[in-house]
C-alpha positions as CSV (number, residue, x, y, z in Angstrom):
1,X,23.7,-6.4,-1.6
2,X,24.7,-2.7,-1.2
3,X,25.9,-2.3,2.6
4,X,24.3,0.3,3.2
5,X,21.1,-1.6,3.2
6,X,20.0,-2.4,6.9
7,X,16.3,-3.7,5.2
8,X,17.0,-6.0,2.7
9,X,14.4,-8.2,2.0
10,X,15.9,-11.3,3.2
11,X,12.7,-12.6,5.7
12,X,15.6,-13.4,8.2
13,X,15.5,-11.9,11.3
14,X,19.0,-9.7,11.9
15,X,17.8,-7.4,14.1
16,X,21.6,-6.3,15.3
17,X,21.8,-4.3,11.5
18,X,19.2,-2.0,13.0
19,X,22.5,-0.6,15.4
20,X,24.0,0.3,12.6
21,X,21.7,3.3,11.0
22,X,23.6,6.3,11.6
23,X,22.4,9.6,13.2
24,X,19.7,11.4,12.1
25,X,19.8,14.7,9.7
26,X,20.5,17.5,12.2
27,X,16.2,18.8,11.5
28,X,15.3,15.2,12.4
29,X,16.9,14.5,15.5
30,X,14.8,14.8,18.7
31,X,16.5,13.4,21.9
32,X,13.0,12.2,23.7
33,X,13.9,10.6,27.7
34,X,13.9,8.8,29.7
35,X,14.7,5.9,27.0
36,X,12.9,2.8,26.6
37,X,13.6,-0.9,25.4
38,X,11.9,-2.2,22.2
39,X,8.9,-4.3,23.6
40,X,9.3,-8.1,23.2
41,X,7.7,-10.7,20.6
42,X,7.5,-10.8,17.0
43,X,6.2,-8.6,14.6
44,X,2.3,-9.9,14.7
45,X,1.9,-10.9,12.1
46,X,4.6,-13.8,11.3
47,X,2.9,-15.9,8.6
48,X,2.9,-12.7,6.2
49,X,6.3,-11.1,7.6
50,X,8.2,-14.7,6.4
51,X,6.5,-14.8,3.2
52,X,6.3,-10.9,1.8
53,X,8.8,-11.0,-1.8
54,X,9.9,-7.0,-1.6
55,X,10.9,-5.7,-5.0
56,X,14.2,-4.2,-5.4
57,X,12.8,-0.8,-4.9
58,X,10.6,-1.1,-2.0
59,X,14.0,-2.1,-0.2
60,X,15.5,1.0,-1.3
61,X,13.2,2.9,0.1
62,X,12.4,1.2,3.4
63,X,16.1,2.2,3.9
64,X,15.7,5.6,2.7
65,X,12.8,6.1,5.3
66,X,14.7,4.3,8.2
67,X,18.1,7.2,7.1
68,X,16.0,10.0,6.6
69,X,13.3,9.9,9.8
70,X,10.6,10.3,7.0
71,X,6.8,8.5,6.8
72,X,7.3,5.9,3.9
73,X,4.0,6.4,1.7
74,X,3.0,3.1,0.7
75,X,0.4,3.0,-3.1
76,X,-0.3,0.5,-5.2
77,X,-3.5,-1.7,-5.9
78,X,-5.0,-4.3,-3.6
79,X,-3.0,-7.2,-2.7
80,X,0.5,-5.7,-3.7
81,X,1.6,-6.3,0.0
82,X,1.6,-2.6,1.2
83,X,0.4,-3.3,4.6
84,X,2.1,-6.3,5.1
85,X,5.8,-4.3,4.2
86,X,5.5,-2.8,8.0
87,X,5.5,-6.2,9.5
88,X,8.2,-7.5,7.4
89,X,10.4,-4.9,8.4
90,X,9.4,-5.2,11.6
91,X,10.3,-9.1,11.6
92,X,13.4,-8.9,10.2
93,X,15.0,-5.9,12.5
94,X,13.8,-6.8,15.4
95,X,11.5,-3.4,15.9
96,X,9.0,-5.0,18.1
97,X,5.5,-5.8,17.2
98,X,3.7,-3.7,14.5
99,X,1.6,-0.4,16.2
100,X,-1.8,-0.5,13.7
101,X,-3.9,1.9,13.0
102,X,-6.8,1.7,10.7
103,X,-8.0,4.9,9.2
104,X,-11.7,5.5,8.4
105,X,-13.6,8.8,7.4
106,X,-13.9,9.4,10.9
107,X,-10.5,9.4,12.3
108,X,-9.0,12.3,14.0
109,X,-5.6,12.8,14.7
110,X,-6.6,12.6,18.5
111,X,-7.7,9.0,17.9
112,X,-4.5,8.3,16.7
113,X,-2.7,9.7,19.9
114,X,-4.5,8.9,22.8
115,X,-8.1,8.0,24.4
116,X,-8.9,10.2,28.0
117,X,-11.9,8.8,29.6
118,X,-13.3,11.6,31.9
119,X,-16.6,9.6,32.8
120,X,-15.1,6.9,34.3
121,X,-12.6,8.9,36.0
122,X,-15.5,11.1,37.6
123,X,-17.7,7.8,38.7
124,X,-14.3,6.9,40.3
125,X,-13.7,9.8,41.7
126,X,-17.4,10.0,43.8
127,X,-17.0,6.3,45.4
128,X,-17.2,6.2,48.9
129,X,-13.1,6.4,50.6
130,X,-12.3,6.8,46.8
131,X,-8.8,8.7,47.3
132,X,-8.1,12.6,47.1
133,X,-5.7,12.2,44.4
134,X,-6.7,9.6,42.1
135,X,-4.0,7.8,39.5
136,X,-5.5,9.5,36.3
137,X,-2.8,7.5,34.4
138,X,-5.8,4.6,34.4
139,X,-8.0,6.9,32.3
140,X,-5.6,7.4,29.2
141,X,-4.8,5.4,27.0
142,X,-1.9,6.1,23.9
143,X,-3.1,5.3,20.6
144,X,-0.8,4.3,17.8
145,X,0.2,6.9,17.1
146,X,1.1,8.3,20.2
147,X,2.7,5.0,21.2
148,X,5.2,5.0,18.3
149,X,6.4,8.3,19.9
150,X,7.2,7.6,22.9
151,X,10.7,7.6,23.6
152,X,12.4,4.0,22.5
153,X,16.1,3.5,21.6
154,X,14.9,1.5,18.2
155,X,12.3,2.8,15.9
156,X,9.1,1.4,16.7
157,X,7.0,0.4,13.4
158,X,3.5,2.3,13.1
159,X,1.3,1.0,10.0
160,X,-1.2,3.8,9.3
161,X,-3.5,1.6,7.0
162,X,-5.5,3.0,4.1
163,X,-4.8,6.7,4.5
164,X,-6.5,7.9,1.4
165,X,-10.1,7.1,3.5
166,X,-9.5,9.3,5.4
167,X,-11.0,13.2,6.3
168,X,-9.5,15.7,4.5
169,X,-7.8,17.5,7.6
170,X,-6.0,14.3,8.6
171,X,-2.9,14.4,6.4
172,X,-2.1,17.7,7.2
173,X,-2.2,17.6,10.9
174,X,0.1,14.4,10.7
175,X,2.7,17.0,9.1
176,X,3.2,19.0,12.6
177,X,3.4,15.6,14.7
178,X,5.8,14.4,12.2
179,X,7.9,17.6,12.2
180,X,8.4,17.7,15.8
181,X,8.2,14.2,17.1
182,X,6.0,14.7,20.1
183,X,2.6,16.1,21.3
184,X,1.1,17.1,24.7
185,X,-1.8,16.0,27.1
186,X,-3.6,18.6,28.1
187,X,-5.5,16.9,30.7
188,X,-2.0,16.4,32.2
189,X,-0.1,19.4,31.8
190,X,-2.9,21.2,33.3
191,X,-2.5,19.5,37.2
192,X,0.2,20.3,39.4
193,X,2.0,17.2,38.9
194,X,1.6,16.4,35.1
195,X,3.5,13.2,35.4
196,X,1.8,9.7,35.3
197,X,1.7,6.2,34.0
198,X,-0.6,6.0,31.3
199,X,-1.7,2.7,29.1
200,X,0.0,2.3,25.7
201,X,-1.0,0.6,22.7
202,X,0.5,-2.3,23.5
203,X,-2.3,-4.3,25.4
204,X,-3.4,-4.9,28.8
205,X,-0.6,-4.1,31.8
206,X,1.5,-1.8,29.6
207,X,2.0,1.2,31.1
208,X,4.9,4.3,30.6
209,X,5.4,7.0,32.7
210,X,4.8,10.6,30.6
211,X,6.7,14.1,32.6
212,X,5.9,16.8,31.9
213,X,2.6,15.9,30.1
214,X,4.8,15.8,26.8
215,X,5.7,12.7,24.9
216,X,8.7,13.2,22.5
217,X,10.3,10.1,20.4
218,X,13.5,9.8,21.1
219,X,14.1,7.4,18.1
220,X,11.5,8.7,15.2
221,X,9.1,5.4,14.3
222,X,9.4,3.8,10.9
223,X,5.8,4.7,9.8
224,X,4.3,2.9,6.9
225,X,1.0,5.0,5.5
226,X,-0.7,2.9,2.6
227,X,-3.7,4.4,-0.2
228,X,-4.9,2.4,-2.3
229,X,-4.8,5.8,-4.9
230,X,-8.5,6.8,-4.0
231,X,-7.5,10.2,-3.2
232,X,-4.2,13.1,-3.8
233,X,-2.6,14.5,-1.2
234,X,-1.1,18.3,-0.7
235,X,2.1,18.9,-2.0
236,X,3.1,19.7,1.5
237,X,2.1,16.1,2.9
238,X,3.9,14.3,0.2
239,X,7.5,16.4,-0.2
240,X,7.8,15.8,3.5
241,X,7.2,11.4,2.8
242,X,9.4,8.7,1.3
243,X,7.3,7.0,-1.4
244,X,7.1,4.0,-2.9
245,X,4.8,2.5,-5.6
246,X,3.6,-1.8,-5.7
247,X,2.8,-3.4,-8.7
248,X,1.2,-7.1,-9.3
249,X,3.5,-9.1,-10.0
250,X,4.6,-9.2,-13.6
251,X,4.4,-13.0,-14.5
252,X,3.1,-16.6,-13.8
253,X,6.4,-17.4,-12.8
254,X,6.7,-14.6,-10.0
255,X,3.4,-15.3,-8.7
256,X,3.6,-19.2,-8.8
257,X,6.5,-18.2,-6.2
258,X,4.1,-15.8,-3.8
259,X,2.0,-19.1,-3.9
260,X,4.3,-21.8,-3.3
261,X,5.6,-19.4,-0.3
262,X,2.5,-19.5,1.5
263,X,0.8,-22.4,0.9
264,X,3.8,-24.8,0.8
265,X,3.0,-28.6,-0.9
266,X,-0.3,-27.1,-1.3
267,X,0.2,-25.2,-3.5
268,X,1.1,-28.0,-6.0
269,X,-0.4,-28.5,-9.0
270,X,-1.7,-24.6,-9.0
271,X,-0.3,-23.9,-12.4
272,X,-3.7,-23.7,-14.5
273,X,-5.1,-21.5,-11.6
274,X,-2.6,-19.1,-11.5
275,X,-3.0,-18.6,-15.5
276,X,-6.7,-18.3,-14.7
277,X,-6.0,-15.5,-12.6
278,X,-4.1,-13.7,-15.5
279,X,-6.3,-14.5,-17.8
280,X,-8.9,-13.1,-16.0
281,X,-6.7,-9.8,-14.6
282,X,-6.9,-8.7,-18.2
283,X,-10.6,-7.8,-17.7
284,X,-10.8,-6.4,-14.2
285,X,-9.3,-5.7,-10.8
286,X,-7.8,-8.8,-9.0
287,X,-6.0,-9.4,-6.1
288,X,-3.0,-11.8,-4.9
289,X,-4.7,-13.3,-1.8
290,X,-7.7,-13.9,-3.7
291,X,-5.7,-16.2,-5.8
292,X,-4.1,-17.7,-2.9
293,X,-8.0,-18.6,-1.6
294,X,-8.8,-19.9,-4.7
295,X,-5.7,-22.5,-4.6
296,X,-6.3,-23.6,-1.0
297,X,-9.9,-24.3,-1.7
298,X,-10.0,-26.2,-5.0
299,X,-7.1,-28.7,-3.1
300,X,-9.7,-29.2,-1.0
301,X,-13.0,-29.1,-3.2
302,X,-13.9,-32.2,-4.4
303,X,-15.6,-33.1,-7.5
304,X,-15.9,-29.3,-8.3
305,X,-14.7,-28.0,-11.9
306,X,-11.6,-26.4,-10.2
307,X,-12.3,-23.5,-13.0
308,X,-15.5,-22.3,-12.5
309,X,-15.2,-22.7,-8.3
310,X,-11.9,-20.3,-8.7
311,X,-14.0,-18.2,-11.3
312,X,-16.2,-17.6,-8.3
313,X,-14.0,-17.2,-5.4
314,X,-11.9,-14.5,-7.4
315,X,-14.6,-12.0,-8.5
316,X,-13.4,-8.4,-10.0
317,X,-12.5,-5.9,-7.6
318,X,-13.4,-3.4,-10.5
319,X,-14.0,-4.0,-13.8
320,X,-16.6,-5.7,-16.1
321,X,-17.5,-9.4,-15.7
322,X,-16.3,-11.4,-18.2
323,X,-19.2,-13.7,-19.7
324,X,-17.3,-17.3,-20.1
């Protein structure tokens, strides 16, 4: 393994490697404050971030988007793993639990950031001995997004999730948060005192304290953006990304493996299911966990023809039917 791989694939936690990326590039260095710890606990998602089988290149460039301070644009079809690539990084440097955010047509980049909530603040404000100067650090709340900036020591892991959904705007205003590693809220540099502890993304009782009204990463995030191809993206969007491209896995013998990794003794005796699954890929869109349903159930099934009852739990994604 080269050693300049901190990622490498291995599903074992050695989160002390992450001490060991160098600098930054001189344009990607930002020097946020005050510094924060790397919250505790696991990625979030353990189960996937202990099974996920990288291929040779995705390593390469996780690594090159941990060096370069770049988004790592994640495409491939359904089921290659591309969300689940955030967590295993995550797992196995010791970044923390994974910050999600799931695009749809209507996402904004201000979703993304943070939430203000100016009607509660204002009910608030009118109760009876409510005080002059309430804490309006209860009434925002960091998205994703603006979470994964804030200004930790070790890159936190953001997982923007099917990018390609959504508007067209959103890729492009990504580019200027990305460039400079921070943003601003208005609501508090517009009081006297914008300092306050706001909520993060983090759940209930985590709060930071923003100066200044400005959050600015002090380590840039390792953010994983996935499209499932639906859609191109300016030249502008994708010169300033790492990418990386998943493919199905090229045999019965590599994907007996994925199966035996997460299903364990039951995925014994899965041998005629898996060649059912590339006998029927050859006609239509299918994906990995829907052959990984297929094998739990028919252990279970009794009495079924394990054939037909995987025929139906594994229907095309795309593609024609096939008639047998």
């Amino acid at each position: 393994m080269p050693d300049w791989l901190l990622y490498t694939g291995s599903r074992s936690p050695h989160g002390d490697d992450i001490e060991r990326l160098p600098p930054p590039p001189p344009w990607r260095a930002f020097g946020g404050e005050p510094v924060l710890d790397t919250p505790s606990g696991g990625s979030g998602n353990e189960h996937q971030a202990t099974t996920y089988r990288p291929s040779d290149d995705a390593v390469q460039q996780v690594n090159a988007a941990l060096y370069l301070r770049r988004p790592l644009l994640v495409t491939g079809p359904p089921g290659t793993g591309k969300s689940t690539l955030a967590y295993a990084v995550a797992h196995e440097l010791g970044l923390g639990p994974v910050l999600h955010w799931p695009i749809t047509s209507r996402s904004t980049l201000r979703d993304g950031l943070y939430q203000y909530d100016p009607l509660t603040r204002l009910y608030a404000a009118g109760r009876e001995n409510a005080p002059a100067d309430e804490d309006i650090g209860r009434y925002i709340r960091l998205g994703p997004l603006g979470t994964a900036l804030l200004p930790y020591a070790r890159p936190r892991v953001l997982l923007v999730d099917e990018i390609d959904k959504s508007d067209i705007d959103l890729p492009n205003d990504l580019l200027t948060i990305f460039e400079k590693g921070e943003y601003e809220l208005p609501e508090l540099t517009r009081r006297a005192d914008p300092a306050a502890e706001v909520m993060t993304a983090d759940g209930p009782g985590s709060r930071v304290t923003v100066t200044a009204g400005t959050v600015r990463c002090n380590a840039f995030p390792f953010v994983v953006m996935t499209s499932n191809g639906e859609r191109e993206f300016p030249p502008a969007f994708l010169r300033r990304c790492v990418t990386v491209e998943l493919r199905q896995p090229a045999g019965e013998a590599e994907l007996s493996a994925i199966v035996r990794e997460h299903l364990g003794p039951l995925a014994d005796q899965s041998d005629d299911l898996v060649r059912r699954f590339f006998e029927r890929s050859t006609s239509g869109t299918l994906a990995t966990d829907q052959l990984l349903n297929a094998v739990y159930l028919c252990r279970h099934a009794d009495g079924e023809d394990r054939r037909a009852l995987a025929d139906r739990i594994m229907p095309y994604l795309t593609g024609p039917i096939d008639d047998d």
